[in-house]
C-alpha positions as a printed NumPy array, in Angstrom:
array([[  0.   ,   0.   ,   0.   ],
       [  2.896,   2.36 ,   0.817],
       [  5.089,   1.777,  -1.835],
       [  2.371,   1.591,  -4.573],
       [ -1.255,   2.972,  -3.658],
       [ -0.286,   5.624,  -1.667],
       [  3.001,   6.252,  -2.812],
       [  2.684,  10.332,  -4.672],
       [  5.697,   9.396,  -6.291],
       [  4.256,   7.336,  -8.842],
       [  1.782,   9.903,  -9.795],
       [  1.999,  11.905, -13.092],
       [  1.897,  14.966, -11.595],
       [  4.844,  14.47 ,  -9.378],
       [  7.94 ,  15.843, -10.631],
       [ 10.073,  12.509, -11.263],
       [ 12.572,  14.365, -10.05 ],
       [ 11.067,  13.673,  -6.282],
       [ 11.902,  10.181,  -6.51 ],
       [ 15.369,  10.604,  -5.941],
       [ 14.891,  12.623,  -2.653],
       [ 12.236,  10.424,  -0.922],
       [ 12.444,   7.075,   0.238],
       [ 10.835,   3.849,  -0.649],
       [  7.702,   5.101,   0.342],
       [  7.775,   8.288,  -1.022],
       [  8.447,  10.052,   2.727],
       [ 11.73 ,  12.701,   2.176],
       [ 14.679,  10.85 ,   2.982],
       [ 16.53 ,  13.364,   5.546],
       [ 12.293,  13.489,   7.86 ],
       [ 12.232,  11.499,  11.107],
       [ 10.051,   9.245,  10.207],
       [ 12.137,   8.994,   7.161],
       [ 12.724,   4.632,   6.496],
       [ 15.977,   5.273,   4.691],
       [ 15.136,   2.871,   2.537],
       [ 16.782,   4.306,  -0.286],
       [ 15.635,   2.509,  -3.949],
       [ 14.94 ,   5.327,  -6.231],
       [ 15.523,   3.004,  -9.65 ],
       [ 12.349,   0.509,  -7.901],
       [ 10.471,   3.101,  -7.205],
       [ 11.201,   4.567, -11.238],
       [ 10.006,   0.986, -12.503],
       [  6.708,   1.582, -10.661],
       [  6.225,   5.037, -12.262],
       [  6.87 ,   3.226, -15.487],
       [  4.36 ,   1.008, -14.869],
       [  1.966,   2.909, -13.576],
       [  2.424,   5.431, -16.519],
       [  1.673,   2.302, -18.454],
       [ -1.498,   0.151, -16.575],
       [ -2.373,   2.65 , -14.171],
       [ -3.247,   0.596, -10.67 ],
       [ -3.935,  -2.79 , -12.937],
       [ -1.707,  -5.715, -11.112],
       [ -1.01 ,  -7.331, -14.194],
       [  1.305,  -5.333, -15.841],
       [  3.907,  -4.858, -11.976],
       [  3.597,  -8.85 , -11.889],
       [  4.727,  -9.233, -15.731],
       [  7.924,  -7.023, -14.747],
       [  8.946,  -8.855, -11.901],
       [  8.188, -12.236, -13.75 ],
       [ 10.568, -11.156, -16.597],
       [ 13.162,  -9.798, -14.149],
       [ 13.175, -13.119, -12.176],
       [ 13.926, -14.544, -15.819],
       [ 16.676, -12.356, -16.673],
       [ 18.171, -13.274, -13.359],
       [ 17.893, -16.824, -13.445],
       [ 19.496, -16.524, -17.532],
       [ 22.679, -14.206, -15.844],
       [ 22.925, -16.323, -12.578],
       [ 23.182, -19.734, -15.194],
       [ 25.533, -17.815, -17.374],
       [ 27.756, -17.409, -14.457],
       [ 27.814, -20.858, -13.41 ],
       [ 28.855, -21.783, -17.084],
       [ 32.678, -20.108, -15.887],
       [ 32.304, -22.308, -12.878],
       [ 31.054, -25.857, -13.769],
       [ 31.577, -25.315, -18.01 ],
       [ 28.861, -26.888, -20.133],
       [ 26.983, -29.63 , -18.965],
       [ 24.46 , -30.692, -16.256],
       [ 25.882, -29.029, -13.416],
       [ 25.235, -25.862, -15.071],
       [ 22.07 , -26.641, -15.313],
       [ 21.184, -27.656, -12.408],
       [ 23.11 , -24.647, -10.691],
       [ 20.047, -22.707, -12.979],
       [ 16.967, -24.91 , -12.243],
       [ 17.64 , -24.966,  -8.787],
       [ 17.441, -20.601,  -8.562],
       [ 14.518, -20.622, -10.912],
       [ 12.519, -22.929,  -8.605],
       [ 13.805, -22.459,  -4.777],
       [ 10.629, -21.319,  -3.195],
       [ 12.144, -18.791,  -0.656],
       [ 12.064, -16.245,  -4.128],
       [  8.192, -16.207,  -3.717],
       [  7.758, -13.508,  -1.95 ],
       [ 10.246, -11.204,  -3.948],
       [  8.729, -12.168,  -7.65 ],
       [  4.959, -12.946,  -6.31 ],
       [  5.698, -10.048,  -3.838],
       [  5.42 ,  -6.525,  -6.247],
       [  7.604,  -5.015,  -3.851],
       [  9.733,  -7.575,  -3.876],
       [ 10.937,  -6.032,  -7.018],
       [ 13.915,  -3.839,  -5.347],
       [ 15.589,  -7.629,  -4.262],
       [ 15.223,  -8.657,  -8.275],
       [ 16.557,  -5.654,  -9.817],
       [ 19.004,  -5.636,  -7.191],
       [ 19.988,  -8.489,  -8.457],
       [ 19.917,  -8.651, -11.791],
       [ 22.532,  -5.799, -11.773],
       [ 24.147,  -7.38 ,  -8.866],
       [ 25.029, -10.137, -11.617],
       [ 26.144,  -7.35 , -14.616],
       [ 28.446,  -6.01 , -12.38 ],
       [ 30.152,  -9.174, -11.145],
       [ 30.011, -10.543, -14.909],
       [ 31.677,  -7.319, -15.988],
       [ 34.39 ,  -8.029, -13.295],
       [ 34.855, -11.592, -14.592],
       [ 35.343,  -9.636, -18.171],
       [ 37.772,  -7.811, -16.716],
       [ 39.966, -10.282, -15.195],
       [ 39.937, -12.219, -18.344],
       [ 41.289,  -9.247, -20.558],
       [ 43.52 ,  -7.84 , -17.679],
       [ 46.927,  -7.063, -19.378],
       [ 46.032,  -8.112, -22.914],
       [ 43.47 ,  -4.98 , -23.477],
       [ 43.397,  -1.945, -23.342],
       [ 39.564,  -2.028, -22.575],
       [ 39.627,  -3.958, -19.754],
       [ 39.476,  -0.774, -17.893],
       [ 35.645,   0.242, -19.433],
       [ 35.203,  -3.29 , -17.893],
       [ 35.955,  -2.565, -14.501],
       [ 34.48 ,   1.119, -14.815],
       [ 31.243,  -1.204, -16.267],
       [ 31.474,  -3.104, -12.808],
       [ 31.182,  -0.067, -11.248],
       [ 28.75 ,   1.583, -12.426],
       [ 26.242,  -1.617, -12.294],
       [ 27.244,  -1.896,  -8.51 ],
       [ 26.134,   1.479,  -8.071],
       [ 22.669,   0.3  ,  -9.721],
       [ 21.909,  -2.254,  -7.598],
       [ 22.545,  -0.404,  -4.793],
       [ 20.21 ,   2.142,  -6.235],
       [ 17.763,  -0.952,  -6.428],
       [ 18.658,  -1.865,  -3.124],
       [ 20.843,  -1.374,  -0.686],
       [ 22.532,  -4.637,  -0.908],
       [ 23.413,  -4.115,  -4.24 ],
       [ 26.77 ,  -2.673,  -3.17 ],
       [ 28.307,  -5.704,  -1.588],
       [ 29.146,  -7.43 ,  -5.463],
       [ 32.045,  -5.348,  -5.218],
       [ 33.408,  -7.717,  -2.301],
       [ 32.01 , -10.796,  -4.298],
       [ 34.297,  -9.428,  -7.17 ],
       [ 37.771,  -9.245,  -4.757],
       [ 36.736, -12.838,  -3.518],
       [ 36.237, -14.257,  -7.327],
       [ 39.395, -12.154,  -8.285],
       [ 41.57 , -13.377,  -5.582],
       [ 40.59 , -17.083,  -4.649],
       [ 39.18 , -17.85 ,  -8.337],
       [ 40.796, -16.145, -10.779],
       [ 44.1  , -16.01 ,  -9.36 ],
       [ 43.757, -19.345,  -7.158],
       [ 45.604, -17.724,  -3.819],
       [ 45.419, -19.421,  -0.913],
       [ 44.908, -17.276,   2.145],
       [ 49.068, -18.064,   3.403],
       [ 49.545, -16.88 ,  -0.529],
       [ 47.603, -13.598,  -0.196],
       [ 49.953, -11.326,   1.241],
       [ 53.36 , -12.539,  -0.069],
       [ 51.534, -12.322,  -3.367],
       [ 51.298,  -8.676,  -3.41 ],
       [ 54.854,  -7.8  ,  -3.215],
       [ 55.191,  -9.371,  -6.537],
       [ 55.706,  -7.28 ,  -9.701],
       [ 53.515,  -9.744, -11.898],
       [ 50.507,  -8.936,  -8.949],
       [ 50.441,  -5.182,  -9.226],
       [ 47.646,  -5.315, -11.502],
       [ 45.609,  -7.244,  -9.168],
       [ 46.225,  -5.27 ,  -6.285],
       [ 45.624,  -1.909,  -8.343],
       [ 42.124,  -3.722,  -9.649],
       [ 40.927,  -4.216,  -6.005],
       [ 42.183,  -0.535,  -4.786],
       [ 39.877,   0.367,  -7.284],
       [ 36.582,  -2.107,  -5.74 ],
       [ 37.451,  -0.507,  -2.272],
       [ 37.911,   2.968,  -3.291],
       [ 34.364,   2.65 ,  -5.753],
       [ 32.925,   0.562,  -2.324],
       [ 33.793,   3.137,   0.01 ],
       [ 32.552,   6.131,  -2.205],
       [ 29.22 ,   4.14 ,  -2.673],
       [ 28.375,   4.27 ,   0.767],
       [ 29.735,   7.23 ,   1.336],
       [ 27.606,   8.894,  -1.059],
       [ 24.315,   6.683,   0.633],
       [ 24.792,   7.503,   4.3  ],
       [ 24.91 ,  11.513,   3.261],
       [ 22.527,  11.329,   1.426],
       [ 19.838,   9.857,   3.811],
       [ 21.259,  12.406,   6.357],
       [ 23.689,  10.392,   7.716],
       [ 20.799,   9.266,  10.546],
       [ 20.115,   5.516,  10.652],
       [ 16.67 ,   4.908,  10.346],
       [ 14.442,   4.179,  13.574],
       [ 11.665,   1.006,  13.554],
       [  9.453,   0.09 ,  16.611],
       [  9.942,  -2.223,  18.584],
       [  7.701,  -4.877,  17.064],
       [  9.83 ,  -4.522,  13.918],
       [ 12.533,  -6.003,  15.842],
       [ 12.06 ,  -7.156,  19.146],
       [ 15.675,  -8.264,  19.635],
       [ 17.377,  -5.234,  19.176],
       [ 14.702,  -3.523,  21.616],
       [ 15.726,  -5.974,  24.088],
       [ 17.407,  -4.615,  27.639],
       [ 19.463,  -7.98 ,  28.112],
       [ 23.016,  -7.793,  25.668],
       [ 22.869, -11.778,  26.347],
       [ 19.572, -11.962,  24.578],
       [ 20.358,  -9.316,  22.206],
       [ 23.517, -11.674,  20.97 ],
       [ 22.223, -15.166,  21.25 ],
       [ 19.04 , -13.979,  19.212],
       [ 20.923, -12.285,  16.484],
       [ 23.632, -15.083,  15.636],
       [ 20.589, -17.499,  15.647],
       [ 18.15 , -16.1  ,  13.448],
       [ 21.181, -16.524,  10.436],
       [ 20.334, -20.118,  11.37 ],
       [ 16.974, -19.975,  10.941],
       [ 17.765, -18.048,   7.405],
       [ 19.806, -21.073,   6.88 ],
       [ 17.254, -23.685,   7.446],
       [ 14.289, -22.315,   5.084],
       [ 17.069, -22.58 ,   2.279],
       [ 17.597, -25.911,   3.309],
       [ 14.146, -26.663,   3.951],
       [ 11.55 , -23.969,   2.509],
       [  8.614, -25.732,   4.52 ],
       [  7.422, -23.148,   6.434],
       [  7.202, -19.604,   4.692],
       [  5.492, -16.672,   6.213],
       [  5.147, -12.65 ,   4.903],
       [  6.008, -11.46 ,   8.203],
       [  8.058, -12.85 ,  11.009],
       [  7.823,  -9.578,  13.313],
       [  6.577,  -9.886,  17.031],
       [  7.305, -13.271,  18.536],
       [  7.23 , -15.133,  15.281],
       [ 10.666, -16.465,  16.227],
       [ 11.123, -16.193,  19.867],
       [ 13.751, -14.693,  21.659],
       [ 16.809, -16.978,  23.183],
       [ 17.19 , -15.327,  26.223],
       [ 19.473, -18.192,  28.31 ],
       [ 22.42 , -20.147,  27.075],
       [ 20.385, -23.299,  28.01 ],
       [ 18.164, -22.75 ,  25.055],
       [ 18.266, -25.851,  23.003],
       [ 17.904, -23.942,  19.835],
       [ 21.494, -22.771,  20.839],
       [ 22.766, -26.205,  19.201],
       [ 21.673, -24.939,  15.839],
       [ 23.857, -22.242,  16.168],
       [ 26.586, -23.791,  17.344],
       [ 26.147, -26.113,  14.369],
       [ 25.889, -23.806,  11.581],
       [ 28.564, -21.873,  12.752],
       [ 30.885, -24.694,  12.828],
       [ 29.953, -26.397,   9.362],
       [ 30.379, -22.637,   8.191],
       [ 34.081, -22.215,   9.494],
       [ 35.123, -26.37 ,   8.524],
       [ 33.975, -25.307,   4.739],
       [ 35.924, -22.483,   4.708],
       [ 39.128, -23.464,   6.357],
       [ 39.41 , -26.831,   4.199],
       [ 38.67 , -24.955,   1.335],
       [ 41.002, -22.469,   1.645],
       [ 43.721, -24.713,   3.093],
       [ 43.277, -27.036,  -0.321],
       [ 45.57 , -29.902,   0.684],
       [ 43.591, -32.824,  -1.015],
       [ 46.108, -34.41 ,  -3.302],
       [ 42.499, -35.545,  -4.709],
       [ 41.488, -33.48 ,  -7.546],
       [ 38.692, -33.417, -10.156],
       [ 38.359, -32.76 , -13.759],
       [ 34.705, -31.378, -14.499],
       [ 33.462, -33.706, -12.818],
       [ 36.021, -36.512, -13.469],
       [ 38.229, -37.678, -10.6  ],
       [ 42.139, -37.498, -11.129],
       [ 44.56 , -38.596,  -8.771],
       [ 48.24 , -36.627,  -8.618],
       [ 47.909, -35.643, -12.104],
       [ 47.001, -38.683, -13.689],
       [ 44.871, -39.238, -16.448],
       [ 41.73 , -40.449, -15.688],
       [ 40.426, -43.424, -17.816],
       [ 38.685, -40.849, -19.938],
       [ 41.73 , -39.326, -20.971],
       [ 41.452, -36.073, -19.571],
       [ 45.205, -34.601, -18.073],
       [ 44.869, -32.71 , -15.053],
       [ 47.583, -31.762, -12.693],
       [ 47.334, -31.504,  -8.83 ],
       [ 49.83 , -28.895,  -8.078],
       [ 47.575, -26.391,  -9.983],
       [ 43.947, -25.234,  -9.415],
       [ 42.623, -25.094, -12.514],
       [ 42.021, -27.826, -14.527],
       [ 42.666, -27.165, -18.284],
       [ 39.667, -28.799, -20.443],
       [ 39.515, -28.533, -24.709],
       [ 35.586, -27.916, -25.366],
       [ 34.307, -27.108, -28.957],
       [ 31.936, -24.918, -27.487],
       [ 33.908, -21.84 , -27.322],
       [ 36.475, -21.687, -30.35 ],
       [ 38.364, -19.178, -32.522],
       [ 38.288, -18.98 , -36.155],
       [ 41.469, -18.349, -38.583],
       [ 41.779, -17.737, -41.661],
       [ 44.624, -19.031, -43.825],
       [ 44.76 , -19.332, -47.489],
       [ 41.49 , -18.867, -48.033],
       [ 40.28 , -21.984, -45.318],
       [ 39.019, -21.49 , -42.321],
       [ 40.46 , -23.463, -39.906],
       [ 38.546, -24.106, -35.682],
       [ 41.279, -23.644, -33.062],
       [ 39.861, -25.515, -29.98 ],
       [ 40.707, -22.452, -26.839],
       [ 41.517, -24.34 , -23.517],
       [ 38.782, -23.461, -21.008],
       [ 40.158, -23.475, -17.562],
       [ 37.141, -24.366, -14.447],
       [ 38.122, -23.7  , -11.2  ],
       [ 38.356, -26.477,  -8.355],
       [ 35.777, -27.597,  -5.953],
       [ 37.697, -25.472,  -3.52 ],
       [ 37.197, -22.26 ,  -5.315],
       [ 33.911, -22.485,  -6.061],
       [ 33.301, -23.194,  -2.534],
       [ 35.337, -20.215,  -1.671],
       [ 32.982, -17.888,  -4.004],
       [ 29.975, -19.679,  -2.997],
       [ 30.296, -18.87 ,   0.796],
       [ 31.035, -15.342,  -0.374],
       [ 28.044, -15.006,  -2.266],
       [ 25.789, -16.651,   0.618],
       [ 27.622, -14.332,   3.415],
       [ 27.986, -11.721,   2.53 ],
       [ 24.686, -10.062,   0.92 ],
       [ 23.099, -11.647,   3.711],
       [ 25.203,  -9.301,   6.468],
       [ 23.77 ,  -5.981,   6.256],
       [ 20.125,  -7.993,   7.443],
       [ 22.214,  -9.374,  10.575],
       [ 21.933,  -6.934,  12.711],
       [ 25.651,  -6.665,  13.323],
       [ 26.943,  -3.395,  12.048],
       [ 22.994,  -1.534,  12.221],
       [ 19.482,  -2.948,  13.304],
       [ 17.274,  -3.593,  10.355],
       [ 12.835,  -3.49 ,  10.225],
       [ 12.501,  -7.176,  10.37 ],
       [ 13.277, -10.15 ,  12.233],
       [ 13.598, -12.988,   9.012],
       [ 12.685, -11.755,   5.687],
       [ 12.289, -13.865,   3.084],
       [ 13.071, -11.521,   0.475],
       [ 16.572, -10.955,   1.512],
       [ 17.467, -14.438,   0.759],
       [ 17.035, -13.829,  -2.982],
       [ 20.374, -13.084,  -3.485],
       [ 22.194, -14.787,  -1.021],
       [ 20.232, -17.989,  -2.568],
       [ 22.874, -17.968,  -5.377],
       [ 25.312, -18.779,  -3.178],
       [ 23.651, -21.064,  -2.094],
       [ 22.105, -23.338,  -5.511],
       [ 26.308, -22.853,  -6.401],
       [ 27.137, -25.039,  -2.836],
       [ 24.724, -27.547,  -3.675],
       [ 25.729, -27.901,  -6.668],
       [ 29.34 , -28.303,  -6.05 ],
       [ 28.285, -30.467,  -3.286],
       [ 26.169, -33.045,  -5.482],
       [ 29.103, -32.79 ,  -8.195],
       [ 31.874, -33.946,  -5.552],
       [ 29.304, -36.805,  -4.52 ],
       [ 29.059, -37.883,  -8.197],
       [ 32.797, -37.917,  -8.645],
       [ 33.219, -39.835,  -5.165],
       [ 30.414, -42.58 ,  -5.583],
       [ 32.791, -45.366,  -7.742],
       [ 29.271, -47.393,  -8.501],
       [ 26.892, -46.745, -11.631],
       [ 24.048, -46.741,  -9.032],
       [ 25.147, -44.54 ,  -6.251],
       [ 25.859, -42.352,  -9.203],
       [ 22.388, -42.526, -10.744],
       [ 21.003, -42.326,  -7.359],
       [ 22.81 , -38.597,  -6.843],
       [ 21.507, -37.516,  -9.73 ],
       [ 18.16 , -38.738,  -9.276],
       [ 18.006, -37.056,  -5.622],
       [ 19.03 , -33.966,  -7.277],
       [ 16.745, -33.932,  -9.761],
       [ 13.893, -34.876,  -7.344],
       [ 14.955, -32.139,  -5.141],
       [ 14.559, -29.511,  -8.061],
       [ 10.497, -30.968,  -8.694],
       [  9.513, -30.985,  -5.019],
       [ 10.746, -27.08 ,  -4.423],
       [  8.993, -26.504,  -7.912],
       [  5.5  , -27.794,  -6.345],
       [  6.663, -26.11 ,  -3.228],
       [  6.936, -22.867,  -5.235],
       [  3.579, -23.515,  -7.413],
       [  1.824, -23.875,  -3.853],
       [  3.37 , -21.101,  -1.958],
       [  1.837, -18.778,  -4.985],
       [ -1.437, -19.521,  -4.361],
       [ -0.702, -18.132,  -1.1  ],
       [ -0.008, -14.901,  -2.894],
       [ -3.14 , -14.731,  -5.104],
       [ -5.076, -12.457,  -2.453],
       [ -4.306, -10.387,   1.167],
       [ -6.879, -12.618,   2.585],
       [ -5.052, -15.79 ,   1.96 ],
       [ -1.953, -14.085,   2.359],
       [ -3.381, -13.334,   6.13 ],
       [ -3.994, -16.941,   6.415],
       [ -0.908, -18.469,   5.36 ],
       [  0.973, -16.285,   8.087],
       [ -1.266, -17.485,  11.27 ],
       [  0.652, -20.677,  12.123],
       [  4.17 , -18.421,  12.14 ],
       [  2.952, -15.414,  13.446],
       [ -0.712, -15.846,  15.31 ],
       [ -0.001, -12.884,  17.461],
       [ -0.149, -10.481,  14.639]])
């Protein structure tokens, strides 16, 4: 209602202009009452279409339909540099188009800021990956980087998010591109041949810190103020239950990736309790999460498997497999020959295919930028550096949700390469496969939960009677 019905910054008669100074909701961004919620290019899309189809629903659900498209086409695109051509590519892609938690962001019109956050979320980090690629060898790889840029600024104009690709873009450069361990990372920028790395992520933190510099003076450099419903954690007297609540509820994020069961609009109020005693068994979880969270990352960064894999093949100490593929174990990257990316020459008048040697990083790396990609979008909703309007919102997950599709992904690749029978093998990729259907159906039903505010109400009374 506030962002749409109400909102005078949608009307015709409003100077467009206006949209740039308010908020979300149309309230001027430096008032009290002010939500900071600063999305001026979501709020332009609505204009758009309400210049278009006036108050009609149709035409604000088409545009977030064919946003969630152009997403999930990027997002796939992007796993082609991880897992190359094949089925893990494609199930990295049908398992974003179908995770339910992206409901309430596509079937959600105001959901829209998370998808067009997004979207140019993934233009700036494919823009990066452009400019890695022609670092050194072209002189445009510069408009590349500027490109990156410029699209982070975007999505942070779609939401506020938006800005933390340009971390996502050190990460890929760094663990991915350039395979550094963390032991490697320092010694590595000493070194002549490294200057043009460390000069390409001077330039992410100088654009990064600029970005929000820009933000916080322009919403008045107040944080914004929510009541205490909003957030009944961070309202809390007791710093005990203030801390245990706050590194549990990433948990709870955690679980309805995992297991998208229950889904609710609004988790305000006591929707998710408070843990206000270290006897609280829901403590576990967190104790849980946070460990399987820092095991992934330290053996993935360590990397001392002498196991390694070639797209999906395994290969001991360099080996070749029985396929014939050559890969070595003191590198990262294993070096493949596809026909689907090829140059053409010309000589005497015949054109002659040269097969280009696609490198795809290890299991390791993509783990690396896979954890970066769940984490770190996800930690401006923590609570850690500023409170935040909600307790668990769904929407929020729509990015970090690349993340994590890439980890299971990786994760049902490294069981294929592991299981030495033709069954276990069929079995993985029948689970898989079975997993995409079932959060399909779980997404077909969850919509009907989103085809009026009365069911809408309804679906939300098990999670959140109170309200």
């Amino acid at each position: 209602s506030r962002a749409i019905k109400t909102n005078q910054d949608l009307l015709p008669e409003t100077p467009w202009t206006h949209i740039f100074y308010n908020d979300f909701w149309g309230t001027l961004l430096t008032h009290s009452g002010s939500h900071k919620s600063y999305r001026p290019l979501c709020t332009l899309s609505f204009r758009i279409n309400h210049v278009v189809g006036g108050m009609d629903p149709w035409g604000y659900h088409l545009v977030n339909v064919l946003l969630h498209a152009a997403v999930t086409g990027l997002f796939t695109n992007f796993s082609r540099i991880l897992f190359g051509d094949g089925y893990w590519t494609l199930i990295a892609g049908l398992l974003f188009a179908s995770h339910p938690i992206h409901t309430e962001a596509v079937a959600g019109i105001v959901g829209r800021a998370d998808i067009g956050a997004c979207l140019f979320f993934l233009l700036s980090l494919m823009c990066y990956v452009k400019h890695c690629s022609t670092r050194g060898s072209s002189p445009s790889t510069w408009g590349w980087i500027l490109g990156a840029g410029l699209c982070a600024g975007c999505s942070m104009l779609w939401k506020e998010q938006g800005v933390t690709v340009l971390a996502i873009s050190a990460v890929y450069d760094i663990f991915v591109f350039h395979r550094l361990k963390m032991h490697q990372i320092i010694p590595s920028l000493y070194k002549r041949k490294n200057l043009t790395l460390l000069l390409s992520i001077g330039l992410l933190t100088s654009w990064g810190t600029a970005l929000l510099g820009v933000r916080l003076y322009w919403m008045g450099n107040k944080p914004p103020s929510f009541s205490n419903s909003d957030n009944p954690a961070a309202d809390s007297d007791s710093f005990l239950t203030r801390t245990l609540t706050f590194f549990y509820l990433p948990t709870k994020n955690l679980w309805l990736l995992l297991c998208p069961d229950t889904l609710s609009f609004d988790w305000s109020m006591d929707a998710v309790p408070l843990l206000k005693a270290v006897s609280d068994w829901r403590n576990l979880h967190t104790v849980a999460f946070y460990a399987g969270l820092f095991l992934l990352a330290y053996f993935s960064l360590k990397g001392s498997s002498n196991e390694r894999e070639c797209n999906g093949r395994a290969v001991m100490n360099g080996r070749q497999n029985a396929n014939g593929h050559s890969c070595h174990s003191e590198v990262e990257y294993k070096t493949l020959e596809v026909k689907s990316s090829f140059s053409s020459k010309e000589e005497n008048g015949i054109k002659k295919h040269e097969v280009q040697k696609v490198q795809l990083p290890s299991t390791e790396n993509i783990v690396i930028l896979s954890l970066s990609l769940l984490i770190v979008p996800f930690v401006p909703a923590t609570n850690l550096f500023f409170y935040v309007g909600f307790v668990i919102a769904e929407r929020v997950l729509y990015v970090p949700s690349m993340g994590f599709c890439l980890l299971v992904t990786v994760g049902v690749r490294a069981l294929y390469v592991k299981a030495q029978k033709r069954f276990l093998k069929n079995l993985v990729f029948c689970s898989t496969a079975a997993l995409i259907v079932f959060y399909g159906l779980k997404t077909v039903v969850r919509n009907g939960d989103w085809q009026n505010e009365e069911m809408l109400y309804r679906s939300g009374i098990k999670v959140n009677p109170a309200k």
